[in-house]
Legacy VTK file of the C-alpha trace (Angstrom):
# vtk DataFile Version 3.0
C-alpha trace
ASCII
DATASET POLYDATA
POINTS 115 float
51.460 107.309 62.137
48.597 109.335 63.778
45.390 107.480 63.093
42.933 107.779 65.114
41.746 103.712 64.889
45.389 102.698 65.362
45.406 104.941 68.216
42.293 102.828 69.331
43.701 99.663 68.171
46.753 100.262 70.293
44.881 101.285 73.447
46.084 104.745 73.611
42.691 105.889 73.090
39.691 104.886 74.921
36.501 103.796 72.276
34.161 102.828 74.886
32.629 99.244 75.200
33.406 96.689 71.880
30.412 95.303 70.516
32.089 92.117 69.042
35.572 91.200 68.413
37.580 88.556 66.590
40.935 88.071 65.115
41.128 91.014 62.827
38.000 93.273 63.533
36.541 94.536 66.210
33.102 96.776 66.716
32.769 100.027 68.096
29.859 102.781 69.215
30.717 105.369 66.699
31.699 108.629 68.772
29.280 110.930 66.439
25.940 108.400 66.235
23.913 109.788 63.187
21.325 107.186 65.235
21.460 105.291 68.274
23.310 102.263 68.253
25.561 103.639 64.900
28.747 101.440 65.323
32.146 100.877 63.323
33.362 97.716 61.989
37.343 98.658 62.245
40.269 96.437 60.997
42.905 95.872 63.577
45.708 96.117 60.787
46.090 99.706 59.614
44.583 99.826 55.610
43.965 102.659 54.509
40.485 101.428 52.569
39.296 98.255 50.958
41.626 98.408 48.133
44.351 97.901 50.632
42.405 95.081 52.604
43.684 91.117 51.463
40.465 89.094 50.143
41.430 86.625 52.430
40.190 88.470 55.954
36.771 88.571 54.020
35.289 85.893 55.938
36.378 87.372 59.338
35.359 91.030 57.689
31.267 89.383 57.489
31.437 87.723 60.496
32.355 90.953 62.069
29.267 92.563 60.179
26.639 89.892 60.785
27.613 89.570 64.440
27.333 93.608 65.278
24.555 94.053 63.460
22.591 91.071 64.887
23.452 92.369 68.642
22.297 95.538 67.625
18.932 94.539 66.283
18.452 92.880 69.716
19.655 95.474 71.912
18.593 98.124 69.933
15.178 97.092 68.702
16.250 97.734 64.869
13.979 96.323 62.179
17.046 96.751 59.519
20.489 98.245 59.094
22.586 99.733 56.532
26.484 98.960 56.124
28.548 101.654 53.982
31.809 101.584 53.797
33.347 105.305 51.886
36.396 104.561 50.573
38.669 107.899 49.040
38.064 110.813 50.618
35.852 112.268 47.271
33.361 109.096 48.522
33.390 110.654 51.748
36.396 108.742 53.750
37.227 111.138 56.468
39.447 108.445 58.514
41.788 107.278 56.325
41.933 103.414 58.044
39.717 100.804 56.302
36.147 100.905 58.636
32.669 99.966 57.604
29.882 101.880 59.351
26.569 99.745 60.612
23.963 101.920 60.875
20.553 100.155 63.094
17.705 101.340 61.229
13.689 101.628 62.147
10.614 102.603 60.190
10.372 106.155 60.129
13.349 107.186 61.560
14.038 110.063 58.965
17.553 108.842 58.005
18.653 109.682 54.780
20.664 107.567 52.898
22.447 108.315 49.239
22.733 105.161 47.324
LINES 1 116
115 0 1 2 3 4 5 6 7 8 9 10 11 12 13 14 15 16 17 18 19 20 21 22 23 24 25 26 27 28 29 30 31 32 33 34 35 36 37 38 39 40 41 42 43 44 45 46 47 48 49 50 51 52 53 54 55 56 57 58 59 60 61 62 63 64 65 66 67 68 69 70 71 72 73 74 75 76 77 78 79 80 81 82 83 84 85 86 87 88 89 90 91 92 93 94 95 96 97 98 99 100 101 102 103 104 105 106 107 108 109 110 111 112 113 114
């Protein structure tokens, strides 16, 4: 298999610092920021999006969230956050490994977001 987060997963290529790790996730600066502090949630089991993920690492999966995102409000000085997860690459899934993206946000930071 040659994805890229497995790659990571396995070590064989280097992601930089982890934000927050636990049994099935860990948290990532994402490589292309669209803002500082932009980080990936990534599953440590390759799925390829969250059709493929069991409901049972759910728990784990928002712990994984909440934790990132409240370091990054801290260290980052955020006043919010978005988390999107694209899922199928017509929804805009370029990786095809189950990630969410946690984006800090801050009043008038001119990010545009489609909802």
């Amino acid at each position: 298999m040659d994805c890229v987060f497995c790659k990571i997963v396995k070590g064989e290529i280097a992601s930089g610092e982890i934000i927050y790790e636990n049994d099935n996730f860990f948290s990532i600066p994402d490589a292309s920021p669209i803002v500082e502090g932009h980080s990936l949630i990534i599953s440590k089991k390759h799925f390829e999006n969250i059709l493929d993920l069991p409901s049972s690492l759910g728990s784990e999966l928002i712990d994984c969230i909440k934790k990132t995102s409240l370091k990054l409000i801290e260290e980052k000085k955020a006043e919010g956050f978005n988390v999107i997860n694209n899922n199928l690459e017509v929804a805009g899934q370029v990786v095809k490994h189950f990630h969410f993206h946690i984006i800090p946000r801050k009043k008038g930071d001119k990010v545009k977001m489609v909802v």
